[in-house]
N, C-alpha and C positions, 0 to 999 in steps of 0.2 A: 738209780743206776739202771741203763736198761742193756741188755745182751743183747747184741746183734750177730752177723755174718763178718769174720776176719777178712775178709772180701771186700762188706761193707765201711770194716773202720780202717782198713789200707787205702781204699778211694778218700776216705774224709780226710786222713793223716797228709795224704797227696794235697788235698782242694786244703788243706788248713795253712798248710807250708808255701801257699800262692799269694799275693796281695790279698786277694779275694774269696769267698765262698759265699757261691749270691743268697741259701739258705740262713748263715748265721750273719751275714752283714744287713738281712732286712729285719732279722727279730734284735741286733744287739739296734735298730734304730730305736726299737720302742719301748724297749725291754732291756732292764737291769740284770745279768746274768752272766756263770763263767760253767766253762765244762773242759773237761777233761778226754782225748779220746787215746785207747789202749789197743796195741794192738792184737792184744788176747780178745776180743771182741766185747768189748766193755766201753760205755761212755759215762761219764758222770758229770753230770748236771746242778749245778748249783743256785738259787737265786733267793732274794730273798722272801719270797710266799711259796705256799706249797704248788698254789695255783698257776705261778709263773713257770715251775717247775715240771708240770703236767702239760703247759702249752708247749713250751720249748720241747721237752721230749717228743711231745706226738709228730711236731713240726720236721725235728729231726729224723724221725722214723716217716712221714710219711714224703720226704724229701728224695728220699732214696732212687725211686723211679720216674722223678719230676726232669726237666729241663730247667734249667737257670733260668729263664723265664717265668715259668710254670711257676719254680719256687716262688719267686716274688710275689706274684700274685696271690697265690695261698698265704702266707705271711703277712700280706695286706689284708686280706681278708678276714683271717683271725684277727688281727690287731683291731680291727674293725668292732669287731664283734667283743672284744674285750672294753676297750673306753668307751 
C-alpha cells in the first residue's frame, strides 16, 4: 500500500475514470497486476510477485510529475530492464 497526497489520488481517480491513463495502460502491457486507488490517499497495488509489486508502485509514485509521454518512456524502460 503506498500513501500518497489526496491531491495525488483525486488526479489518478480522474485519469482512471478516462479511456485511458498513459502510466497504468504501458505497465498493464507487460505486466500482470490490479490496484485500487482511495481517496483517503491510499493506493493498493496487487500482482502476482512481490517484485512486480515494487515496480508497479515506484512507477506509480514516480508518474506523478511526468507528462504522458515521459510516462511511457519510463515504463518502457523499466520493462526493459526487467525481461
Amino acid at each position: 500500500m503506498l500513501e500518497m497526497t489526496c491531491n495525488w489520488c483525486y488526479l489518478y481517480y480522474r485519469l482512471l475514470s478516462k479511456p485511458t491513463c498513459p502510466v497504468l495502460e504501458a505497465l498493464g502491457k507487460g505486466l500482470s497486476f490490479e490496484i485500487a486507488v482511495g481517496l483517503n490517499g491510499r493506493v493498493w497495488v496487487n500482482a502476482p510477485s512481490h517484485s512486480t509489486v515494487i515496480l508497479v508502485s515506484n512507477a506509480i509514485m514516480n508518474a506523478e510529475y511526468l507528462s504522458g509521454v515521459q510516462q511511457k518512456i519510463m515504463v518502457e524502460k523499466l520493462l526493459q530492464r526487467v525481461q
